[in-house]
VORO-804913 format. One record per atom (N, C-alpha, C): residue in one letter; x, y, z. Coordinates in Angstrom, 3 decimals, decimal comma. Example, Ala and Ser with C-alpha at 12.3 -4.5 7.8 and 13.67 -1.06 7.14 Angstrom:
VORO-804913
{ronu 'A' {13,190 -5,690 7,800}}
{ronu 'A' {12,300 -4,500 7,800}}
{ronu 'A' {13,200 -3,300 7,800}}
{ronu 'S' {12,850 -2,250 7,080}}
{ronu 'S' {13,670 -1,060 7,140}}
{ronu 'S' {12,900 0,030 7,870}}
This chain:
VORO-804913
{ronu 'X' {66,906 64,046 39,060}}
{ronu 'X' {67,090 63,115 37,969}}
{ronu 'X' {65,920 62,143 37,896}}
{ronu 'X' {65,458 61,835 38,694}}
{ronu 'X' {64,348 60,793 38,881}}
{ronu 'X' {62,799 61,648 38,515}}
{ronu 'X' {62,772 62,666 38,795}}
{ronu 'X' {61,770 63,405 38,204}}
{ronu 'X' {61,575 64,135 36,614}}
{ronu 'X' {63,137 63,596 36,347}}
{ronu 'X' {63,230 63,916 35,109}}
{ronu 'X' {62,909 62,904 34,278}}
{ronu 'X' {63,390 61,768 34,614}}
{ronu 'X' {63,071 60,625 34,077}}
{ronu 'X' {61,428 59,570 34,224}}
{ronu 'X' {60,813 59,758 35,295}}
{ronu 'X' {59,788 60,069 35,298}}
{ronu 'X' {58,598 60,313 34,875}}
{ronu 'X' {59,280 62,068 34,487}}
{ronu 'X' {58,169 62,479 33,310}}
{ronu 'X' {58,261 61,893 31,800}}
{ronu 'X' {59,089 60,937 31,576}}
{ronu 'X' {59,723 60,900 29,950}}
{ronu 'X' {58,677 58,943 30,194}}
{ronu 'X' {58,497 58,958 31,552}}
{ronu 'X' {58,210 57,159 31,443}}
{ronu 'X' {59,034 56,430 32,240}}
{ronu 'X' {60,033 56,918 32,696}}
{ronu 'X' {61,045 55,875 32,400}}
{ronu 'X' {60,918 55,853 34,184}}
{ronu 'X' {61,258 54,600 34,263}}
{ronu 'X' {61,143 54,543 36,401}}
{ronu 'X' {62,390 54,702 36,377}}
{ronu 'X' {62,771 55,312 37,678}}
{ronu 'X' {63,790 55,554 38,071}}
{ronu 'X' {63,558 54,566 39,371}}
{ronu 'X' {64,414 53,122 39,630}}
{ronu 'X' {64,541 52,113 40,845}}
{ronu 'X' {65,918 52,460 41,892}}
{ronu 'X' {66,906 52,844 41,409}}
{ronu 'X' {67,708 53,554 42,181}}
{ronu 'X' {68,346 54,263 41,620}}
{ronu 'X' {68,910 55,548 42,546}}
{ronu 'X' {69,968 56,511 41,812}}
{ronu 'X' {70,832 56,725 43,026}}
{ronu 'X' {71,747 57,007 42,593}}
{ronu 'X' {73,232 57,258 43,757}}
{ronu 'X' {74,331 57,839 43,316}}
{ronu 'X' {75,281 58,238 44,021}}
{ronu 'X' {76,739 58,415 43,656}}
{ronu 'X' {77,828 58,984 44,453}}
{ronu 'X' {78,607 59,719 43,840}}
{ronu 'X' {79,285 60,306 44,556}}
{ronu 'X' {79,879 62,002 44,102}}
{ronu 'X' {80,698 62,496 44,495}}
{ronu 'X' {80,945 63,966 44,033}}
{ronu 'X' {81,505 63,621 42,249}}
{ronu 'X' {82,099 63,052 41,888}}
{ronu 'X' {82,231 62,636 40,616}}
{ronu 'X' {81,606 61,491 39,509}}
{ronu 'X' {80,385 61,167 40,071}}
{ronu 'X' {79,535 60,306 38,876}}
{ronu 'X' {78,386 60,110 39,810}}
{ronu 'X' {77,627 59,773 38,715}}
{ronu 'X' {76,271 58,885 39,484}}
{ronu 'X' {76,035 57,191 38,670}}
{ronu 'X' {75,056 56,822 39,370}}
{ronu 'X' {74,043 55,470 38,883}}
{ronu 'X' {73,536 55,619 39,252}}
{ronu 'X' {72,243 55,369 37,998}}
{ronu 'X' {71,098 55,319 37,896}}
{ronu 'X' {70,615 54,059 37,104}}
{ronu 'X' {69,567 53,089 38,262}}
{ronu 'X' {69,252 52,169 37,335}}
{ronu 'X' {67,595 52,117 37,132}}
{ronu 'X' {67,683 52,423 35,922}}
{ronu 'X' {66,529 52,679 35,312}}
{ronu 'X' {65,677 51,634 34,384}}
{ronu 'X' {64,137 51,576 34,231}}
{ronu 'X' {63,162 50,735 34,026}}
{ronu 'X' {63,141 51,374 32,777}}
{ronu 'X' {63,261 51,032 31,275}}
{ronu 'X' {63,014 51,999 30,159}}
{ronu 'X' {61,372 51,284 29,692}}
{ronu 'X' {60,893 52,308 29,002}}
{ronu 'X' {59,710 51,554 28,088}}
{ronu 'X' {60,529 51,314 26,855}}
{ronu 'X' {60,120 50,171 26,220}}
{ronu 'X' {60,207 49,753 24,811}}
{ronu 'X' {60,313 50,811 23,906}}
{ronu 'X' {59,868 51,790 24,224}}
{ronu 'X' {59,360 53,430 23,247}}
{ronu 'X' {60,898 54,022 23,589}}
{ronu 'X' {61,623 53,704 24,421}}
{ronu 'X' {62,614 55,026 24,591}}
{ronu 'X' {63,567 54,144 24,909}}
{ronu 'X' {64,795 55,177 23,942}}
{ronu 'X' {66,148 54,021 23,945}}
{ronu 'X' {67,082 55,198 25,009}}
{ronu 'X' {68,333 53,952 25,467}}
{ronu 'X' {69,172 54,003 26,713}}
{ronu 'X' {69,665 55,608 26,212}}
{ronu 'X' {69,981 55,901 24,876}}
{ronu 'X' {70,530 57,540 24,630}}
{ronu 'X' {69,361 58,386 24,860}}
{ronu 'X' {68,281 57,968 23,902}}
{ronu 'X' {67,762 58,994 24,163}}
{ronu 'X' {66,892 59,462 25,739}}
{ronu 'X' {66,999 58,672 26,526}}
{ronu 'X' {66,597 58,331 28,242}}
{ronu 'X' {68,392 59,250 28,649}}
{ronu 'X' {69,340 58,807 28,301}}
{ronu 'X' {70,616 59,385 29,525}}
{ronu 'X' {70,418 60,827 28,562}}
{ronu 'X' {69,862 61,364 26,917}}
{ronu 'X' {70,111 62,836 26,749}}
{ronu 'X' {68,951 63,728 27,568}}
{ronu 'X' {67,772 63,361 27,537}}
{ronu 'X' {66,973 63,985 28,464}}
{ronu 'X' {67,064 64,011 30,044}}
{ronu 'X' {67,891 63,370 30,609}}
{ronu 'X' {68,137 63,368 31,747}}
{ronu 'X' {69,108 64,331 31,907}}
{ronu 'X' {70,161 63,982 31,320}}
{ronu 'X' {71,289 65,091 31,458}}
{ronu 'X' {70,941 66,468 31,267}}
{ronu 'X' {70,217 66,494 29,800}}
{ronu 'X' {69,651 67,805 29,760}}
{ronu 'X' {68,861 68,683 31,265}}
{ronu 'X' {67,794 67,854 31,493}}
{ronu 'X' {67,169 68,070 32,278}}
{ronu 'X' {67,516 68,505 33,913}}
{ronu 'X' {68,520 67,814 34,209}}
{ronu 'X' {68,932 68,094 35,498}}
{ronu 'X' {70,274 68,611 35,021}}
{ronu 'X' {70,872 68,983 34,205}}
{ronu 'X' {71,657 70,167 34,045}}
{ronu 'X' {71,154 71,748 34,406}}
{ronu 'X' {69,721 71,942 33,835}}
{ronu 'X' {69,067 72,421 33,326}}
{ronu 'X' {68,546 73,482 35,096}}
{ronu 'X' {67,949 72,346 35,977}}
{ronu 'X' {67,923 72,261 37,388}}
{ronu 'X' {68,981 72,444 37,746}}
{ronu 'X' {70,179 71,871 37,769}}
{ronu 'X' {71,630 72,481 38,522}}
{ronu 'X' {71,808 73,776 38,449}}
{ronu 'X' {71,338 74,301 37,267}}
{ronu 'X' {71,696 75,562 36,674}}
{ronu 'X' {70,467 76,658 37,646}}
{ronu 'X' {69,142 76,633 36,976}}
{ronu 'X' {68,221 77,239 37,792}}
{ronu 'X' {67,967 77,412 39,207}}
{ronu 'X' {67,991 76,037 39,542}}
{ronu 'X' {67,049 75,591 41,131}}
{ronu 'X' {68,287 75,636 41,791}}
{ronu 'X' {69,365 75,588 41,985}}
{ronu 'X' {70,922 74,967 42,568}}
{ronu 'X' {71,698 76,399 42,439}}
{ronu 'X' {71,676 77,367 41,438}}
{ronu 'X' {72,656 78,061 40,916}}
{ronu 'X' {73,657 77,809 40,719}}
{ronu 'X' {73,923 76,674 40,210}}
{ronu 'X' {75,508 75,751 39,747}}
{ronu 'X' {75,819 76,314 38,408}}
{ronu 'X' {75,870 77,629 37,764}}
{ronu 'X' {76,304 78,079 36,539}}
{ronu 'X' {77,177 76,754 35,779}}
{ronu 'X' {78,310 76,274 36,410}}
{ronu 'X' {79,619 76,404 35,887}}
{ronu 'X' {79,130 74,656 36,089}}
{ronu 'X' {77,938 73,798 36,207}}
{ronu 'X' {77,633 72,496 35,890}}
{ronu 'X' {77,603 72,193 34,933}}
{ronu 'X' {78,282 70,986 34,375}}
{ronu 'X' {78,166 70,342 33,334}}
{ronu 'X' {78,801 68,652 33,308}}
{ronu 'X' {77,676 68,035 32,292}}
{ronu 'X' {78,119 66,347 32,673}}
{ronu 'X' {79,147 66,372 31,400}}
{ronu 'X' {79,848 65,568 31,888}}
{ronu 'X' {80,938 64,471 30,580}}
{ronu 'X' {80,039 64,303 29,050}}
{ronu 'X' {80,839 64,306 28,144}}
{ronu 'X' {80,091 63,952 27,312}}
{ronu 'X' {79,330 62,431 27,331}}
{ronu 'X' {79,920 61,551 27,577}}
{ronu 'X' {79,889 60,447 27,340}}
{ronu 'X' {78,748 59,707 28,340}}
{ronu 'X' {78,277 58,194 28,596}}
{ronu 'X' {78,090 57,734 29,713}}
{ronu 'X' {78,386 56,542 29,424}}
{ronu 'X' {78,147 55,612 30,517}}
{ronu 'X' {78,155 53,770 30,431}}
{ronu 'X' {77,081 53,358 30,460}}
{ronu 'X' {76,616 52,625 29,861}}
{ronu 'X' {75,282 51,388 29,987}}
{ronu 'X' {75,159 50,072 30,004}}
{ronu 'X' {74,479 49,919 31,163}}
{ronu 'X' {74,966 48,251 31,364}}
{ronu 'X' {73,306 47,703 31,464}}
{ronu 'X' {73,009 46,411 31,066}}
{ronu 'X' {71,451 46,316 31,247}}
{ronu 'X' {71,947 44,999 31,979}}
{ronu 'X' {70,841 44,880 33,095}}
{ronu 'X' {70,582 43,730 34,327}}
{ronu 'X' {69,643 42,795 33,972}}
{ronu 'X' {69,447 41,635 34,630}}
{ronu 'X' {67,900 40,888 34,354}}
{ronu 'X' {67,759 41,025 35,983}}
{ronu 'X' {65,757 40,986 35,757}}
{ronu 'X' {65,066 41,188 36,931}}
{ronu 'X' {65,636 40,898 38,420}}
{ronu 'X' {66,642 39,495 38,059}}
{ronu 'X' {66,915 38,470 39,224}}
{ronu 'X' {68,350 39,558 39,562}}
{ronu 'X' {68,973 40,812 39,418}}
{ronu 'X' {69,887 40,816 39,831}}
{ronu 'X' {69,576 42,696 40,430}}
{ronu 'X' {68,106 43,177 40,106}}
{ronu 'X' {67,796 44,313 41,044}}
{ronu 'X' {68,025 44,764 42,099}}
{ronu 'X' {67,796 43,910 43,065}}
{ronu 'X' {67,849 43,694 44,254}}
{ronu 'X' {69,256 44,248 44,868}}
{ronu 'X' {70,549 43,742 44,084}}
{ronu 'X' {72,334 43,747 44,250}}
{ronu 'X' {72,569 45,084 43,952}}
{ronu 'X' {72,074 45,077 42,985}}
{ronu 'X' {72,162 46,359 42,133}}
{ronu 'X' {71,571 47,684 42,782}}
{ronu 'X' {70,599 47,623 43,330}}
{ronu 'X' {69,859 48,767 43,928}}
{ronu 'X' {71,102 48,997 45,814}}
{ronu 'X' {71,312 47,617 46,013}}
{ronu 'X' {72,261 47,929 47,065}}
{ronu 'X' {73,392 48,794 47,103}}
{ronu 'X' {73,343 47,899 45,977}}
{ronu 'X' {74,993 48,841 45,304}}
{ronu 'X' {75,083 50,068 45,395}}
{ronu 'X' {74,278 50,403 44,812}}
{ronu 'X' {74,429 52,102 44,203}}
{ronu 'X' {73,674 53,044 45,502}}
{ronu 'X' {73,206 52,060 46,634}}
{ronu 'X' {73,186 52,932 47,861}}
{ronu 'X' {74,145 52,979 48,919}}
{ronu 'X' {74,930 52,034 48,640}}
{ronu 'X' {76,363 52,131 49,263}}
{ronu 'X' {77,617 52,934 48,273}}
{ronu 'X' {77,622 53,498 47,373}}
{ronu 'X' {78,204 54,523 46,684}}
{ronu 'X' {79,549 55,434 47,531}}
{ronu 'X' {79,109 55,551 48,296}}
{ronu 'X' {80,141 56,997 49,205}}
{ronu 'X' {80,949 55,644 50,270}}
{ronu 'X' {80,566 54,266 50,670}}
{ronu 'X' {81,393 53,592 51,394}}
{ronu 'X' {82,058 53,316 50,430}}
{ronu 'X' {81,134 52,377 49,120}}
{ronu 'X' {82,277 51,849 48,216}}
{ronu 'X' {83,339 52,504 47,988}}
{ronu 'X' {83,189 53,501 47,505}}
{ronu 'X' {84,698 54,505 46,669}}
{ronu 'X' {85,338 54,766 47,345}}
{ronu 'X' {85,344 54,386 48,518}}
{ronu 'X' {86,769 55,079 49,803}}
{ronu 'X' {87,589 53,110 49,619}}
{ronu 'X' {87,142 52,596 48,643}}
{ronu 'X' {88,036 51,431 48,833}}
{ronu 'X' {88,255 51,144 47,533}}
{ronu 'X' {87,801 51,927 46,174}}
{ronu 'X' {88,130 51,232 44,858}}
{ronu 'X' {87,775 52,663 44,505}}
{ronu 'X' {88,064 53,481 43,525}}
{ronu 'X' {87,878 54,915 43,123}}
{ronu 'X' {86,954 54,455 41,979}}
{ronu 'X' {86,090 54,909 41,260}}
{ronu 'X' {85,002 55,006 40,049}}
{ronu 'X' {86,049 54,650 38,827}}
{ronu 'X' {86,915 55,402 38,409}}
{ronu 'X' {87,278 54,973 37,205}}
{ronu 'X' {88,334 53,707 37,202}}
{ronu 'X' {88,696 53,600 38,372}}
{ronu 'X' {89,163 51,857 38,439}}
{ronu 'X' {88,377 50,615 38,374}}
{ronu 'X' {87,158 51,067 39,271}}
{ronu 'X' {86,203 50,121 39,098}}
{ronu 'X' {85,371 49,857 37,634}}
{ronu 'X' {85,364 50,965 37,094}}
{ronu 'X' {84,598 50,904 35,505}}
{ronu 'X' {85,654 50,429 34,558}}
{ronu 'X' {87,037 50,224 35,210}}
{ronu 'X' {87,695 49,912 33,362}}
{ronu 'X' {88,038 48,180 34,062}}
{ronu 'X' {87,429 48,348 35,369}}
{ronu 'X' {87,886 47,123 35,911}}
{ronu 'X' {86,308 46,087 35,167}}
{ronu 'X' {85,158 46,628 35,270}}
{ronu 'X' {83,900 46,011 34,616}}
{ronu 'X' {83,991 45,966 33,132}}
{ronu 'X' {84,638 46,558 32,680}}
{ronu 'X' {84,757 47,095 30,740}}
{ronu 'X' {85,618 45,585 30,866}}
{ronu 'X' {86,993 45,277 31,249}}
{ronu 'X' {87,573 44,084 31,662}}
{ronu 'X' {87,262 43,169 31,531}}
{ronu 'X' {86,270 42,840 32,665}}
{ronu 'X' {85,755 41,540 33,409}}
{ronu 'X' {84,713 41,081 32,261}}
{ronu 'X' {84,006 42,037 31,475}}
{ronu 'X' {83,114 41,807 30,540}}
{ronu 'X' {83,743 41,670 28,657}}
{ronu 'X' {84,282 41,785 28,602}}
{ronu 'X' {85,123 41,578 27,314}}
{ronu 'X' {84,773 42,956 26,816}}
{ronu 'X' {84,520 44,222 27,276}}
{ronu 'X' {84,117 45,334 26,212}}
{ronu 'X' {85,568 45,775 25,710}}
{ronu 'X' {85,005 45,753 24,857}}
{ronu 'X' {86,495 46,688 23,973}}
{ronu 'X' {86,314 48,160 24,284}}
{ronu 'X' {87,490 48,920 24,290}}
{ronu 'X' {87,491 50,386 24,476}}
{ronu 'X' {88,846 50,609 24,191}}
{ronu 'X' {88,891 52,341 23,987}}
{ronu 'X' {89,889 52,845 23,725}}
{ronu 'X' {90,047 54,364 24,787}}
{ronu 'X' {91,349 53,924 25,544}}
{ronu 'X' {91,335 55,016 26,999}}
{ronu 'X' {91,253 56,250 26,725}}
{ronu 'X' {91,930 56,660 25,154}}
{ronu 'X' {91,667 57,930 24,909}}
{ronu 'X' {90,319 58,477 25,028}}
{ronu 'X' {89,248 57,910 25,128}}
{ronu 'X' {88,061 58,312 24,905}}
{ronu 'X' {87,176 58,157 26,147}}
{ronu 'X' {87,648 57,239 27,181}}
{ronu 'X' {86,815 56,940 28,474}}
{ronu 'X' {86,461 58,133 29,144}}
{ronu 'X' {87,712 58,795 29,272}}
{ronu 'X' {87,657 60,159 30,287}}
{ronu 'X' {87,652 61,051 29,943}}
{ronu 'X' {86,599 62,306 30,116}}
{ronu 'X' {87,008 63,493 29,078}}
{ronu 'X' {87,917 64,076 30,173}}
């Protein structure tokens, strides 16, 4: 994923996850927006799962989340997402994301969070 993103410009500062999602927090240029950065990625390392991996039967969610940071909060953030496999043995991914959708006033509708 980071070599995918990479080649498009875009830095890849950390990536992580677990058997059911990742984060990736990424540096965009001004030139390339948050969709069109998560469709070439997905594409791309689908693409690799498939070839380099032989994962036929890979495929991402339609959907993703995007959250943008300021400089001063990298640092938390890059921790974060390298502690990934401790975190989730104490809060599962989709509790913690409708728990941030929450805490942040986003509106959503559940039919649509999870495919």
């Amino acid at each position: 994923m980071g070599g995918v993103a990479g080649d498009r410009g875009v830095v890849p500062m950390a990536i992580g996850g677990t058997e059911d999602h990742v984060h990736l927090l990424l540096s965009l240029p001004a030139t390339i927006s948050v969709s069109s950065a998560m469709q070439v990625i997905k594409i791309g390392s689908s693409r690799w799962m498939h070839d380099e991996c032989g994962v036929k039967a890979f495929a991402w969610q339609e959907g993703y989340g995007a959250f943008s940071i300021g400089a001063s909060q990298v640092e938390a953030t890059v921790a974060y997402i390298q502690r990934q496999q401790e975190h989730h043995r104490r809060r599962d991914f989709q509790a913690e994301f409708l728990a941030i959708l929450k805490k942040n006033g986003i509106a959503y509708d559940a039919r649509y969070v999870w495919d």
